[in-house]
N, CA, C and O atoms as CSV, one atom per row, in Angstrom:
chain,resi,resn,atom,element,x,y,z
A,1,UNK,N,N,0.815,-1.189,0.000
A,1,UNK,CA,C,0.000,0.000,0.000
A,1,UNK,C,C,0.863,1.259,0.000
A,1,UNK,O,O,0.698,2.265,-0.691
A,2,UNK,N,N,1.605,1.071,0.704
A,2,UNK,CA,C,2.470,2.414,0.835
A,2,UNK,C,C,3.148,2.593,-0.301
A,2,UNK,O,O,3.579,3.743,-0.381
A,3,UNK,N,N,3.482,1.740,-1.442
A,3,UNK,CA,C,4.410,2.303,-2.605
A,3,UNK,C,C,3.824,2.838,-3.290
A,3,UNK,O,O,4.209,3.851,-3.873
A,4,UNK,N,N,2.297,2.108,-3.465
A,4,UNK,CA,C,1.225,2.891,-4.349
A,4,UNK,C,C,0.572,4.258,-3.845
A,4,UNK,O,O,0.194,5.147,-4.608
A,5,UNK,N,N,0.504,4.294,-2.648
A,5,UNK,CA,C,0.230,5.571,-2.050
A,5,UNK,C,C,1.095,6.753,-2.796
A,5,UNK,O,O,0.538,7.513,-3.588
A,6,UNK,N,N,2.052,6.823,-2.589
A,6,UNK,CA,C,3.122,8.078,-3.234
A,6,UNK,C,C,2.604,8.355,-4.693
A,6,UNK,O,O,2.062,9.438,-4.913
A,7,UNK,N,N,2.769,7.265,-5.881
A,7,UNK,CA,C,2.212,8.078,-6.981
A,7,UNK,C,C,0.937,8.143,-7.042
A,7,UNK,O,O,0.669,8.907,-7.968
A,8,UNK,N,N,-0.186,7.682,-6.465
A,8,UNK,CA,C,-1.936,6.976,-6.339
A,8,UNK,C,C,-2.041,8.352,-5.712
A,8,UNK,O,O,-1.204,8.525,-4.826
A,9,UNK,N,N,-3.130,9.730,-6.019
A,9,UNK,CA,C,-3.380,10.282,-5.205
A,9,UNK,C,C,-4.979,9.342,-4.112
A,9,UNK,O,O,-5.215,9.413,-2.906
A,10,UNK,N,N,-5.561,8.748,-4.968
A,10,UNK,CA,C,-7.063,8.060,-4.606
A,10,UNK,C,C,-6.667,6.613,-3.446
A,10,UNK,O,O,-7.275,6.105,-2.504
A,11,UNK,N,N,-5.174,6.302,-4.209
A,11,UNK,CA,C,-4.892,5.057,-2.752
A,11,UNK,C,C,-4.365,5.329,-1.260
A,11,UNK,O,O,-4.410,4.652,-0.232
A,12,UNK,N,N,-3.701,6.955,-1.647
A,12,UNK,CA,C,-3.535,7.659,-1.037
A,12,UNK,C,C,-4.506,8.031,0.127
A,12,UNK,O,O,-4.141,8.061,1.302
A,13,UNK,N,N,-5.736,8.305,-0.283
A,13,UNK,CA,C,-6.718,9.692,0.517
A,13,UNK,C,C,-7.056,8.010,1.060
A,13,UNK,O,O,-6.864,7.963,2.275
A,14,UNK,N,N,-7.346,7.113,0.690
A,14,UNK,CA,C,-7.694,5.566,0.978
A,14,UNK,C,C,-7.160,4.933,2.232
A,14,UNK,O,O,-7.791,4.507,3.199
A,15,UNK,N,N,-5.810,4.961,2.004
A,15,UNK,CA,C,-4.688,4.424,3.143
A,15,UNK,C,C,-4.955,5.470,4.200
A,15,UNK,O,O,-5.188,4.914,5.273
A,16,UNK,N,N,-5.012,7.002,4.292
A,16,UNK,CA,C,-4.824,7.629,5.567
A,16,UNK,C,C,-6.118,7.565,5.873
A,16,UNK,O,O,-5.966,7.868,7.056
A,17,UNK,N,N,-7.646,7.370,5.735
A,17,UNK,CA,C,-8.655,7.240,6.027
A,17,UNK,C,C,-8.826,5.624,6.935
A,17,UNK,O,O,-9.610,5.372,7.850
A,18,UNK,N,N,-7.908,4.814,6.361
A,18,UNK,CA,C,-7.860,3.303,6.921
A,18,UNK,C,C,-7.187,3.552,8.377
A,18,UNK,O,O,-7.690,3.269,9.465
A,19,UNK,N,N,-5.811,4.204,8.109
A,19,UNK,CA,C,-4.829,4.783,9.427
A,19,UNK,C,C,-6.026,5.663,10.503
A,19,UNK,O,O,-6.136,5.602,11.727
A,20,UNK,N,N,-6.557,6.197,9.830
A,20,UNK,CA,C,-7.661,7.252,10.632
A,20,UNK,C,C,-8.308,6.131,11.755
A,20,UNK,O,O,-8.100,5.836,12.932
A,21,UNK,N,N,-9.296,5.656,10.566
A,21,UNK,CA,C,-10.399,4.637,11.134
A,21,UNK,C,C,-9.844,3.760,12.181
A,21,UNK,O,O,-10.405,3.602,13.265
A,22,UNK,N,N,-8.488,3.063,11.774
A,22,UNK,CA,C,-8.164,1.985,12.585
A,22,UNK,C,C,-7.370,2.810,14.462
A,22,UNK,O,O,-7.526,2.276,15.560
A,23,UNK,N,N,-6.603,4.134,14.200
A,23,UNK,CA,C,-6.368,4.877,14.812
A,23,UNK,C,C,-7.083,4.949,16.105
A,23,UNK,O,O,-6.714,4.540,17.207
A,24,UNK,N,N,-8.657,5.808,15.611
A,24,UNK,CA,C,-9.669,5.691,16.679
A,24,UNK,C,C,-10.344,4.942,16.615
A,24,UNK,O,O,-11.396,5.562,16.769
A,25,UNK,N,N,-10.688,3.607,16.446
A,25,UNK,CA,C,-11.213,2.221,17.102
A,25,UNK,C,C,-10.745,1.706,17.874
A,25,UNK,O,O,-11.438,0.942,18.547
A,26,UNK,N,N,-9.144,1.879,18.213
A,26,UNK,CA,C,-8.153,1.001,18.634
A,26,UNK,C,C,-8.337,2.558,20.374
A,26,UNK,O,O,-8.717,2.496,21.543
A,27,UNK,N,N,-8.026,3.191,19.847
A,27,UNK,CA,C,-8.132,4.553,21.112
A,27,UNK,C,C,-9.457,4.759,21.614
A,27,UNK,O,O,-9.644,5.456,22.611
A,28,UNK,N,N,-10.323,4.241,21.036
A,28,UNK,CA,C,-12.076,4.503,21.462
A,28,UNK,C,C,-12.184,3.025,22.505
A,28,UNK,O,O,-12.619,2.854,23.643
A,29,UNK,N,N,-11.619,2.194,21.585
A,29,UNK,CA,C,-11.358,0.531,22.576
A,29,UNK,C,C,-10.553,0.756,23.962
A,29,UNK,O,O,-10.936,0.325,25.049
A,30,UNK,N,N,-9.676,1.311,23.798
A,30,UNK,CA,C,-9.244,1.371,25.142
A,30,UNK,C,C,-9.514,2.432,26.047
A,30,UNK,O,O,-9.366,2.211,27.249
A,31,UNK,N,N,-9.908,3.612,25.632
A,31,UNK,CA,C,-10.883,4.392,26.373
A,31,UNK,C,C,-12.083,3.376,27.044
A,31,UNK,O,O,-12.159,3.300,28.270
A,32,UNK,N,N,-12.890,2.705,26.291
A,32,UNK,CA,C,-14.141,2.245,27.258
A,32,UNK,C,C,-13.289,0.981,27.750
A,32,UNK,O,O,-13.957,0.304,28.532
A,33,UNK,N,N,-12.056,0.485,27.526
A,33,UNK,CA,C,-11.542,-0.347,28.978
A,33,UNK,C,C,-10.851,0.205,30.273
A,33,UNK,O,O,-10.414,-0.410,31.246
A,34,UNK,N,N,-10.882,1.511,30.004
A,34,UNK,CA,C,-10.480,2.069,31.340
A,34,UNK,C,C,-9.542,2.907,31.222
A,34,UNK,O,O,-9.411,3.841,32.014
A,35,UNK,N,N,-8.521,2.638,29.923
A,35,UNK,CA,C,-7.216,3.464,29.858
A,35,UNK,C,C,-7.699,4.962,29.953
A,35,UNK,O,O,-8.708,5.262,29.315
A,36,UNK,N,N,-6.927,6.118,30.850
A,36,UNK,CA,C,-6.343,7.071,31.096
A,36,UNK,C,C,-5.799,8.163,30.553
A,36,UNK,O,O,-6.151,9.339,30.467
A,37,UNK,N,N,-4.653,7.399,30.119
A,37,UNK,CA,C,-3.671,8.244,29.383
A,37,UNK,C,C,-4.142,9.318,28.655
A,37,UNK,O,O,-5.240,9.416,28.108
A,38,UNK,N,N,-2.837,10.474,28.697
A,38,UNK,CA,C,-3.242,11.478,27.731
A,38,UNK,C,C,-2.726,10.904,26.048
A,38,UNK,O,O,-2.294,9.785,25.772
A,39,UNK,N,N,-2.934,12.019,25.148
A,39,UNK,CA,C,-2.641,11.572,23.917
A,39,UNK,C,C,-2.859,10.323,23.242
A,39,UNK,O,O,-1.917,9.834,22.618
A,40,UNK,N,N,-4.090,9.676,23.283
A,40,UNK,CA,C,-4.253,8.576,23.143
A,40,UNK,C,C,-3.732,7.928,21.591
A,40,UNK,O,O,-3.168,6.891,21.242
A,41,UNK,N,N,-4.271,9.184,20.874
A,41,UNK,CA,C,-4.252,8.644,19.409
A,41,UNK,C,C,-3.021,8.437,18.757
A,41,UNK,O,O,-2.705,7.592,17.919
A,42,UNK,N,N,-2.023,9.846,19.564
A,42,UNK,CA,C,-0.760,9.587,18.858
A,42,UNK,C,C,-0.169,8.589,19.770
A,42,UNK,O,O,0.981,8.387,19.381
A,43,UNK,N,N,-0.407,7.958,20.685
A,43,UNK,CA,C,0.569,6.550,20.952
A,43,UNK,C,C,-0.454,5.882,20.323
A,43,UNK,O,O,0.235,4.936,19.941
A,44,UNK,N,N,-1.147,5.720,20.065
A,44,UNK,CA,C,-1.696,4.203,18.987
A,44,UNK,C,C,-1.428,4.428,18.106
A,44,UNK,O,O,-1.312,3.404,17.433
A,45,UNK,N,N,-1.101,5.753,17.299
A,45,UNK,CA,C,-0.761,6.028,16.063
A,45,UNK,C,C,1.440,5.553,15.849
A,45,UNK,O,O,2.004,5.217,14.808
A,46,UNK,N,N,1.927,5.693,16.928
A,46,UNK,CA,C,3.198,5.326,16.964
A,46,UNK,C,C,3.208,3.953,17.316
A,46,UNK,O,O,4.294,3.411,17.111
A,47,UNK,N,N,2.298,3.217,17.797
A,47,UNK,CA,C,2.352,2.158,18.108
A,47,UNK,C,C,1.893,1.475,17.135
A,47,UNK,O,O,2.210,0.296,17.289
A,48,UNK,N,N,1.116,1.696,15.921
A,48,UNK,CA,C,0.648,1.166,14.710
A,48,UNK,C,C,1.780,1.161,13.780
A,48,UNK,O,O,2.007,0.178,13.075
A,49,UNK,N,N,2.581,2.344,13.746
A,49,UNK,CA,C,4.148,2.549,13.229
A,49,UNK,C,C,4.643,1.536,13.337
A,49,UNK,O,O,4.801,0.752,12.401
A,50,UNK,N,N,5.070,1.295,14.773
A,50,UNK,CA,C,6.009,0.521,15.188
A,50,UNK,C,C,6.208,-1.098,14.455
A,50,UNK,O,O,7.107,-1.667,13.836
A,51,UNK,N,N,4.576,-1.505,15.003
A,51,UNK,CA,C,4.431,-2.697,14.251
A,51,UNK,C,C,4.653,-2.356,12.857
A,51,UNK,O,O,5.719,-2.677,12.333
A,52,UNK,N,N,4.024,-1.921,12.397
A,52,UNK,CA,C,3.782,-1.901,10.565
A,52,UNK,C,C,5.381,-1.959,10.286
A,52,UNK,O,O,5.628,-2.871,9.497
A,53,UNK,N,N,6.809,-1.088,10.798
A,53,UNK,CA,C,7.728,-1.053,10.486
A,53,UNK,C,C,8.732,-2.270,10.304
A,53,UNK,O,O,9.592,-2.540,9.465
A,54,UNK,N,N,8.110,-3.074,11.795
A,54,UNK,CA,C,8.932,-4.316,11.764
A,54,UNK,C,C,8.186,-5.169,11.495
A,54,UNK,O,O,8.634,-6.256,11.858
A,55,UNK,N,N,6.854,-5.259,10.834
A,55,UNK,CA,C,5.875,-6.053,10.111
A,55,UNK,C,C,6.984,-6.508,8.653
A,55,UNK,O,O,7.510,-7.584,8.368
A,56,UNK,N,N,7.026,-4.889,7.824
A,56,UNK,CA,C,7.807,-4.442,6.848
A,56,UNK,C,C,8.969,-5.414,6.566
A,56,UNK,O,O,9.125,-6.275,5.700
A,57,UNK,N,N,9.953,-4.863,7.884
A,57,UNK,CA,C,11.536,-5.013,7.944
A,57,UNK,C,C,11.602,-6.942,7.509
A,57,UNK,O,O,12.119,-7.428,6.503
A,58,UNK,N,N,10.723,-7.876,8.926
A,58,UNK,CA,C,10.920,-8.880,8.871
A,58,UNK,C,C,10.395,-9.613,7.536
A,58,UNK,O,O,11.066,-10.578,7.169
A,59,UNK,N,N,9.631,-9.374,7.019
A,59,UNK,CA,C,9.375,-9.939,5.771
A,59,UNK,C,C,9.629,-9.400,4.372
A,59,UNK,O,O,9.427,-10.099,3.378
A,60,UNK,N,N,10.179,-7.858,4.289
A,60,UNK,CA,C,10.641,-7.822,3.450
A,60,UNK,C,C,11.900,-7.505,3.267
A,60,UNK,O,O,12.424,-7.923,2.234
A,61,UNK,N,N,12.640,-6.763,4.129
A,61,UNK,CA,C,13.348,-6.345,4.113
A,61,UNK,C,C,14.601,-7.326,5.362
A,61,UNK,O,O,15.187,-6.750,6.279
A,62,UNK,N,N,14.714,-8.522,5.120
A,62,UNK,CA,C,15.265,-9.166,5.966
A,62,UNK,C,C,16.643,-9.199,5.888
A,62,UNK,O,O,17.061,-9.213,4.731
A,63,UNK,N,N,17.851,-9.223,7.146
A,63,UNK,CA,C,18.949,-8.647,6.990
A,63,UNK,C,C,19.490,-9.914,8.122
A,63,UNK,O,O,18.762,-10.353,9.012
A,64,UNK,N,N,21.056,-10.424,7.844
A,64,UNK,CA,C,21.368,-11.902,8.169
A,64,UNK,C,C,21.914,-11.490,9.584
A,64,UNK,O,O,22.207,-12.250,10.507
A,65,UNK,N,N,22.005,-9.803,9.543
A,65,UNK,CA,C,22.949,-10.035,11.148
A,65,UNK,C,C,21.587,-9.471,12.047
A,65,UNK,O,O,21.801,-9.444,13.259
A,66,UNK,N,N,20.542,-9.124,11.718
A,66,UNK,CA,C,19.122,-8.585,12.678
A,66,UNK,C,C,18.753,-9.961,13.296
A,66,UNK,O,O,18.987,-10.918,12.557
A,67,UNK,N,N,18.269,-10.214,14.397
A,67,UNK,CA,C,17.940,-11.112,15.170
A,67,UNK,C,C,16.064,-10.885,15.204
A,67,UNK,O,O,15.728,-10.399,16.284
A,68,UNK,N,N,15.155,-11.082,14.481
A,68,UNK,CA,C,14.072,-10.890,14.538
A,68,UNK,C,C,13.572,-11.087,15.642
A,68,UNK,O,O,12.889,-10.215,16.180
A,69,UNK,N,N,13.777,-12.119,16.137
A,69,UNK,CA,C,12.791,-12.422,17.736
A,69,UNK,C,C,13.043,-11.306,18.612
A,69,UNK,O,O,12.272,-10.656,19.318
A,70,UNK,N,N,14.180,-11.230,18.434
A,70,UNK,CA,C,15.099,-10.087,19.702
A,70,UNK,C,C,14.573,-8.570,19.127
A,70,UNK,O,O,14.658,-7.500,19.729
A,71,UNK,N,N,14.109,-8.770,18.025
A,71,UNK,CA,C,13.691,-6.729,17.603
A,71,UNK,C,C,12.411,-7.010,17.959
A,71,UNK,O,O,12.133,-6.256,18.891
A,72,UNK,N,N,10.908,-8.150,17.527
A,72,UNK,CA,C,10.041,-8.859,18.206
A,72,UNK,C,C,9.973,-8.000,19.380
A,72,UNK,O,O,9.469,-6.882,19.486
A,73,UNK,N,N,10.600,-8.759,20.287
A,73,UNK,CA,C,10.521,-8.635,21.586
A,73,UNK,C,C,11.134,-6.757,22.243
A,73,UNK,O,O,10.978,-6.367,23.400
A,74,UNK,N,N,11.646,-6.123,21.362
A,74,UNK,CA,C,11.941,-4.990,21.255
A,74,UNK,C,C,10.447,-4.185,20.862
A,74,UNK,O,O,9.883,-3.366,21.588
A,75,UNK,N,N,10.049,-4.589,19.706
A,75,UNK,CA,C,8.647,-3.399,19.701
A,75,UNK,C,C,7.417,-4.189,20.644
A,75,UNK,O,O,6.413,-3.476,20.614
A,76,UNK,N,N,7.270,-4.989,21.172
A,76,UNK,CA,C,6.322,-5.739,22.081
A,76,UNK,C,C,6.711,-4.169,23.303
A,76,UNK,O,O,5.866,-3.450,23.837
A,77,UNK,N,N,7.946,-4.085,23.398
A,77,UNK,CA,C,8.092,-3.198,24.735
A,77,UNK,C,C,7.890,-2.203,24.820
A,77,UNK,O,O,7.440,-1.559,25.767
A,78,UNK,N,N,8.263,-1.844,23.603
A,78,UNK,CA,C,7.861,-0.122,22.934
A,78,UNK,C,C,6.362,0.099,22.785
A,78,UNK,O,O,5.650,1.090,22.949
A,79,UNK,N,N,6.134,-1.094,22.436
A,79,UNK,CA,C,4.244,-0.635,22.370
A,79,UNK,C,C,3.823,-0.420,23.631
A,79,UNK,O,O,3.065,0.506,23.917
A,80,UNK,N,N,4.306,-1.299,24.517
A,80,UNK,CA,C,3.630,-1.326,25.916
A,80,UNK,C,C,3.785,-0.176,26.525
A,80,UNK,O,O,2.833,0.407,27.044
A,81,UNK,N,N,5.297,0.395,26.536
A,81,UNK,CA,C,5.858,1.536,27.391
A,81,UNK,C,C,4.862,2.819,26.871
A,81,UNK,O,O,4.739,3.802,27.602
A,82,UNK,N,N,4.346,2.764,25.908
A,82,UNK,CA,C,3.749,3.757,25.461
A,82,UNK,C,C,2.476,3.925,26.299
A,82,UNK,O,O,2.047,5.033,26.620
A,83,UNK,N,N,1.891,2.754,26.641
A,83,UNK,CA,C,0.816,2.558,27.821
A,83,UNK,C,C,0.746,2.550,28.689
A,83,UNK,O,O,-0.298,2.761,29.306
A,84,UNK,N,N,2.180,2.222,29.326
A,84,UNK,CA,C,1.705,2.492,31.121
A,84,UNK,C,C,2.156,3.789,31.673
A,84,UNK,O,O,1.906,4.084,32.842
C-alpha cells in the first residue's frame, strides 16, 4: 500500500482514512476499557508505526545479522511503554 500511495493520489486519501479509522477504534477501545492516558491517538498512532515497520523489515526487508525475535521482543516493549 504504501508504494502505491506516493504516486496513487485516490490510494492515497484511501490508506490515511484506513490509518484514521483503525487509529480511533483502537483509542475509542481502550478508552471504554479504562485506559487514562493522555494523547491517546498519537501513541496508537506510533504504536501502529512501530508494528507496521517491523511487520515491513521482517518480511521484506530481511537482513542476516538482525535477530528478529530479539527486535520482536523490542517493539512488544515499545508498544507497551507507550501505555503504562
Amino acid at each position: 500500500m504504501h508504494s502505491l500511495e506516493v504516486g496513487d493520489g485516490d490510494v492515497n486519501k484511501e490508506f490515511m482514512n484506513l490509518q484514521d479509522r483503525v487509529t480511533t477504534a483502537i483509542s475509542d477501545k481502550l478508552t471504554a476499557l479504562g485506559y487514562e492516558g493522555t494523547h491517546i491517538e498519537e501513541r496508537v498512532h506510533l504504536a501502529m508505526n512501530a508494528v507496521q515497520s517491523f511487520a515491513h523489515e521482517s518480511v521484506y526487508d530481511v537482513h542476516d545479522y538482525l535477530d528478529y525475535k530479539v527486535m520482536k521482543g523490542a517493539v512488544k516493549k515499545m508498544v507497551v511503554s507507550l501505555f503504562i
